[in-house]
C-alpha positions in Angstrom: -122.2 -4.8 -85.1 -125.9 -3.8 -83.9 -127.1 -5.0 -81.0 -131.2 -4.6 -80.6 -133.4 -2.8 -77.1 -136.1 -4.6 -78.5 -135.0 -8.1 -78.9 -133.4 -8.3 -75.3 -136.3 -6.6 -74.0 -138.3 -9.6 -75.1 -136.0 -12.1 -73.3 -137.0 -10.2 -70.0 -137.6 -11.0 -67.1 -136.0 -14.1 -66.4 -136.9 -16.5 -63.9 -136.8 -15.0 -60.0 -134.1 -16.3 -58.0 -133.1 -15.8 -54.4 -131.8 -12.8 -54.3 -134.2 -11.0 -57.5 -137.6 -12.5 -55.7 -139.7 -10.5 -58.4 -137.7 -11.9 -61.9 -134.3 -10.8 -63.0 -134.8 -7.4 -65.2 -131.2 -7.5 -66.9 -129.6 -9.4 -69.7 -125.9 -9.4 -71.1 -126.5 -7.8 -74.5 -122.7 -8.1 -75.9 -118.9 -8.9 -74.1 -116.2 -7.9 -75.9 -112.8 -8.4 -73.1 -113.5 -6.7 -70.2 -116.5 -5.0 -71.2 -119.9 -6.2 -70.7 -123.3 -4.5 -72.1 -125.9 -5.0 -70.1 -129.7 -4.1 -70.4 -131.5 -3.4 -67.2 -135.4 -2.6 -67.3 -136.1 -3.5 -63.7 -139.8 -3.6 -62.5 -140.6 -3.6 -58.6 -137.5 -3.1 -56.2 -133.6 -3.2 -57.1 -131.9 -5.9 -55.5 -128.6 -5.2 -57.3 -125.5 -5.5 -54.8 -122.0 -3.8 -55.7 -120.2 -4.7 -59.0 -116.7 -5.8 -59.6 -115.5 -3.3 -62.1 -116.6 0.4 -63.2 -120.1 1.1 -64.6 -122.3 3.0 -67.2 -125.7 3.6 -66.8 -127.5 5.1 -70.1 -130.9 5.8 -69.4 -133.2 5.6 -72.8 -136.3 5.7 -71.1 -137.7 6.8 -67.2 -136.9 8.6 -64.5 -135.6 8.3 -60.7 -133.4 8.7 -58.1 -130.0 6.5 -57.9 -128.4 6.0 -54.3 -124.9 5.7 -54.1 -124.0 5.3 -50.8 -124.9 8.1 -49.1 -125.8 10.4 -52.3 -128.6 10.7 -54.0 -128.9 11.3 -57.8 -132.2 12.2 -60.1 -131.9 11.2 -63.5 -133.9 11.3 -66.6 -134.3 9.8 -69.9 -130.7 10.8 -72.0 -128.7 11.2 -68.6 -125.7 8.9 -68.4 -124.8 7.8 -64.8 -121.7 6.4 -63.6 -121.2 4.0 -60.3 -117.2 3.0 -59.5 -116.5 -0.2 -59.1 -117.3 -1.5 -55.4 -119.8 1.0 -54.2 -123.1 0.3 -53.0 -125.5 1.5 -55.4 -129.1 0.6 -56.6 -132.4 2.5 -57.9 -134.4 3.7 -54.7 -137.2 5.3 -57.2 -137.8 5.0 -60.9 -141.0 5.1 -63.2 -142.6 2.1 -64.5 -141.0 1.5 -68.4 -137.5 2.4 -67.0 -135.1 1.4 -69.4 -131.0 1.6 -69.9 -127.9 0.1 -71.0 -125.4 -0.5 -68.2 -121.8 -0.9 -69.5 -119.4 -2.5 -67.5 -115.7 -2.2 -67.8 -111.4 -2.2 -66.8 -110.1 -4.4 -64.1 -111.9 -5.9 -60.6 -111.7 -3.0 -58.3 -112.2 -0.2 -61.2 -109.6 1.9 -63.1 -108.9 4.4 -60.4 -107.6 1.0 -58.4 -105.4 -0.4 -60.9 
């Protein structure tokens, strides 16, 4: 199976809502079970509240910082990030073009919880 960066990318942003004021920047690429592929390009400010299960971040392209709680990580293009399920997270900096693939996975309240 092959799933395409460039044909989600076109089928972004997706209408603003509530709580993404500026248009939604992610779109579920694949599901497969528990596991979810997600691709986030976000533009502007991340709104992003704590997820459910364990996460992936795989950046392709872009830079930052991600917060998790009280720690601060830079990343780069080819860095892979990884957020446990529950934790207040989101991208406090990050250069225009950022793009990645955020893989969620396991049970509600991450592996090390089950």
């Amino acid at each position: 199976m092959k799933i395409s960066l460039k044909s989600n990318l076109e089928k972004l942003p997706l209408p603003a809502t509530q709580k993404w004021p500026e248009g939604v920047f992610d779109i579920e690429a694949f599901k497969n079970g528990s596991m979810s592929l997600i691709l986030f390009a976000p533009e502007g400010s991340d709104y992003q509240t704590p997820h459910k299960q364990d996460e992936l971040y795989i950046v392709l392209e872009g830079s930052g910082v991600l917060q998790v709680e009280n720690e601060s990580f830079d990343f780069e293009a080819g860095d892979v990030l990884f957020v446990p399920a529950l934790k207040e997270h989101r991208f406090i900096k990050f250069t225009d073009g950022i793009k990645m693939w955020a893989v969620f996975w396991g049970p509600i309240g991450g592996e090390q919880n089950a």
